[in-house]
C-alpha positions in Angstrom: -26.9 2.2 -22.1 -29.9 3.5 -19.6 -28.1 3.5 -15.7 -29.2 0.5 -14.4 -30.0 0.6 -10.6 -27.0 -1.1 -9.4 -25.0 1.3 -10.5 -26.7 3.8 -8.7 -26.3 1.7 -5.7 -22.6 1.0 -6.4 -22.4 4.9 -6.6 -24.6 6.5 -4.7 -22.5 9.7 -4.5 -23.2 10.1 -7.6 -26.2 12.2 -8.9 -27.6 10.1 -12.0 -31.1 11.7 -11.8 -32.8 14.7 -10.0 -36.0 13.0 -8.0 -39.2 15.1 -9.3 -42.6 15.3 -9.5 -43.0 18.0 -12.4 -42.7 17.8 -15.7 -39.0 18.6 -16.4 -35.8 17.4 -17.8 -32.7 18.1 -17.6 -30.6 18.4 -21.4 -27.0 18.1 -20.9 -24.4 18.7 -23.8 -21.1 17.4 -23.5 -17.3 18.0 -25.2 -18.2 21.7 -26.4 -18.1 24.6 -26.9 -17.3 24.4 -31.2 -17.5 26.6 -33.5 -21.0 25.8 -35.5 -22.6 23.4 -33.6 -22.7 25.0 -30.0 -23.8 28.4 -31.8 -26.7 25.9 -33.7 -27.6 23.9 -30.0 -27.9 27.6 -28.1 -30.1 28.9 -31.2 -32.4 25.8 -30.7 -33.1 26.1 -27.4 -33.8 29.6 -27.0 -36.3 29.6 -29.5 -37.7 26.5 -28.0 -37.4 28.4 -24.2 -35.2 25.7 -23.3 -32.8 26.1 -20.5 -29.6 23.1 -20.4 -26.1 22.2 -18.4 -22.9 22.4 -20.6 -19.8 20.1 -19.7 -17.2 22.0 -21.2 -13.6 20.7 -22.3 -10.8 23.1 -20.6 -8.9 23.3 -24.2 -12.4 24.2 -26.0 -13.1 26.9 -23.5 -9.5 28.2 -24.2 -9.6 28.1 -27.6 -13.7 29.8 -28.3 -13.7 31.6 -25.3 -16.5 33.6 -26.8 -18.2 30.8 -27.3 -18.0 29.3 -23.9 -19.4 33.5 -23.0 -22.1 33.4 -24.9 -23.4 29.8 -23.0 -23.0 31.6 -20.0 -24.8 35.1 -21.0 -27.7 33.1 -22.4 -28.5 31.6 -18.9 -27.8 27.8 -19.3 -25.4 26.1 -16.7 -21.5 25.0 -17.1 -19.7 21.9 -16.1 -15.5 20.6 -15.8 -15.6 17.8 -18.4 -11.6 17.8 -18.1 -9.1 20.1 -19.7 -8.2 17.2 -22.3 -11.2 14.7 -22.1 -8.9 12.3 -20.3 -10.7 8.4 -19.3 -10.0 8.6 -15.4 -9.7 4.7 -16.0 -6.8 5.2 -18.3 -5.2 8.3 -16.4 -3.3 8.3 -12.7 -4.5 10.2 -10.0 -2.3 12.8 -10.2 -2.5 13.7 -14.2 -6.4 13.4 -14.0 -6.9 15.3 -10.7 -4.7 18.0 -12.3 -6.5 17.6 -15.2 -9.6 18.8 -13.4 -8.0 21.3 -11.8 -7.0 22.8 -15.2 -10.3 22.7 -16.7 -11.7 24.4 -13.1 -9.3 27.1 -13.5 -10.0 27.7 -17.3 -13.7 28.1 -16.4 -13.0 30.5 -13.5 -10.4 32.5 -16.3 -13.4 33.7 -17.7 -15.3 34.9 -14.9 -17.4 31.6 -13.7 -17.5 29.0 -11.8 -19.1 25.8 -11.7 -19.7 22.8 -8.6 -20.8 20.4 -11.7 -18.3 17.9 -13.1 -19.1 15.5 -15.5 -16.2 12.7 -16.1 -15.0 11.5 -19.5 -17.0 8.3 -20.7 -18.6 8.2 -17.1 -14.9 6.9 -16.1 -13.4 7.9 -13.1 -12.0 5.8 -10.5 -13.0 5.8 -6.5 -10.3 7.6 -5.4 -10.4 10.7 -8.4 -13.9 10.9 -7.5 -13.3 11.1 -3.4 -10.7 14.1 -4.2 -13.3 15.8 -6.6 -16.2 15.3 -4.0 -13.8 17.2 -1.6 -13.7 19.4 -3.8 -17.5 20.8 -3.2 -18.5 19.1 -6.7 -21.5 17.1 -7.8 -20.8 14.3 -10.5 -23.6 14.3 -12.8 -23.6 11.3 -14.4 -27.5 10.9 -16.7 -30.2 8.1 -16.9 -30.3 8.6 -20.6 -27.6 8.4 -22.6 -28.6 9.5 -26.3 -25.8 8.2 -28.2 -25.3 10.5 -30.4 -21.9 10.6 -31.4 -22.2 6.6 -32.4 -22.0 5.3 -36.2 -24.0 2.3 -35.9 -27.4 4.2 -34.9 -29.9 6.3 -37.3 -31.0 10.0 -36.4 -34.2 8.3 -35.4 -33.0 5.7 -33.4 -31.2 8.3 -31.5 -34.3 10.0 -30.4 -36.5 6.8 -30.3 -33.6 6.4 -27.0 -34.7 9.5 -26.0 -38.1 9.6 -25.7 -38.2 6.2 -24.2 -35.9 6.6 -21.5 -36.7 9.9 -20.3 -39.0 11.0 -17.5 -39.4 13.5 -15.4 -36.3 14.5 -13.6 -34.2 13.1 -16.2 -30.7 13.8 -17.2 -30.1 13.3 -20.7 -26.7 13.6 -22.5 -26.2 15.0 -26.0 -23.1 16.3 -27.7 -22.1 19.6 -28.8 -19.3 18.1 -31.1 -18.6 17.7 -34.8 -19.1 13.3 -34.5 -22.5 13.8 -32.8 -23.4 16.7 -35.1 -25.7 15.0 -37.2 -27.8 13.0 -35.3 -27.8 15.4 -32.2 -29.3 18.0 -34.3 -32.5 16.1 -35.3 -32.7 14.4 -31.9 -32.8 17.7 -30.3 -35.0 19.4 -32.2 -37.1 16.1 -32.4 -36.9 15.8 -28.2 -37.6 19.9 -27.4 -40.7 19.7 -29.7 -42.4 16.0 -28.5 -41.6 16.7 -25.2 -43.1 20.5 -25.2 -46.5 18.2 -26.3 -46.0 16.9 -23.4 -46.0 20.0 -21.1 -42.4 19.0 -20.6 -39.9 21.9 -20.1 -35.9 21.4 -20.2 -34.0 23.0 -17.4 -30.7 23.3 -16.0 -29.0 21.6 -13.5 
């Protein structure tokens, strides 16, 4: 569902869109990195000239480290989504907040660092996201949500979300994961190339 504007009032602290007046976006992939479909998403947009923000899962790092070297090397941005993908709404404090932390510290493991944190479904509660604010992060949350990884929406209705949603300064979430693969793939390539038509280019965060 498209961020409505009271939730942006409701959470103000939260960064659901980057205010601009050029024609840019802002792609974000979420629950990577995975063997074959981040290698696929990073192929895509460097031959489209495409730059994009990564929310990476702490145990996905861990486990394709390479992978999670090569999104780095190739210039796009990381993010903490969590070292488990944990629902802050479903989580206490504690567990989530260390959570986080474990995620943060997987991420600097391998040389990087990151002051972009993506939660889970969008869910965290007031007080997890006070502590992570203290933290020196941003919360990117996205006006566009693609959908993606849902079974009751068509490859084409997944873009058709897309490219009426977005404008510039938008954030858009896709996933890097094996339940979005197939309609992520041609709503990505379907988004880089209607949106290059319209002199649009995809940057990172």
């Amino acid at each position: 569902m498209k961020s409505s504007d009271f939730l942006k009032r409701v959470f103000p602290k939260r960064v659901w869109n980057i205010c601009s007046s050029k024609k840019e976006m802002f792609l974000t992939f979420d629950d990577g990195p995975i063997p074959g479909v981040t290698p696929w998403v990073l192929d895509t947009l460097k031959s489209n000239n495409a730059k994009a923000t990564f929310f990476c899962i702490g145990d996905n790092i861990r486990k394709h480290p390479e992978l999670f070297k090569r999104i780095v090397a190739e210039g796009h941005a990381i993010g903490n989504h969590t070292f488990h993908h944990i629902s802050g709404w479903k989580t206490s404090n504690e567990k989530y907040l260390n959570d986080f932390k474990r995620c943060k510290e997987e991420i600097e493991n391998h040389s990087s660092s990151t002051y972009l944190f993506r939660p889970p479904y969008g869910k965290c509660t007031s007080a997890q996201a006070k502590a992570i604010l203290k933290d020196n992060q941003h919360i990117i949350m996205w006006d566009v949500l693609s959908k993606d990884y849902s079974g009751n929406i068509s490859k084409e209705q997944c873009f058709d979300r897309v490219q009426s949603q977005a404008k510039p300064g938008s954030i858009i979430v896709f996933h890097d994961s094996l339940k979005a693969e197939g309609n992520m793939k041609y709503a990505l390539e379907k988004t880089l190339k209607t949106f290059k038509e319209y002199n649009f280019k995809s940057i990172k965060l």
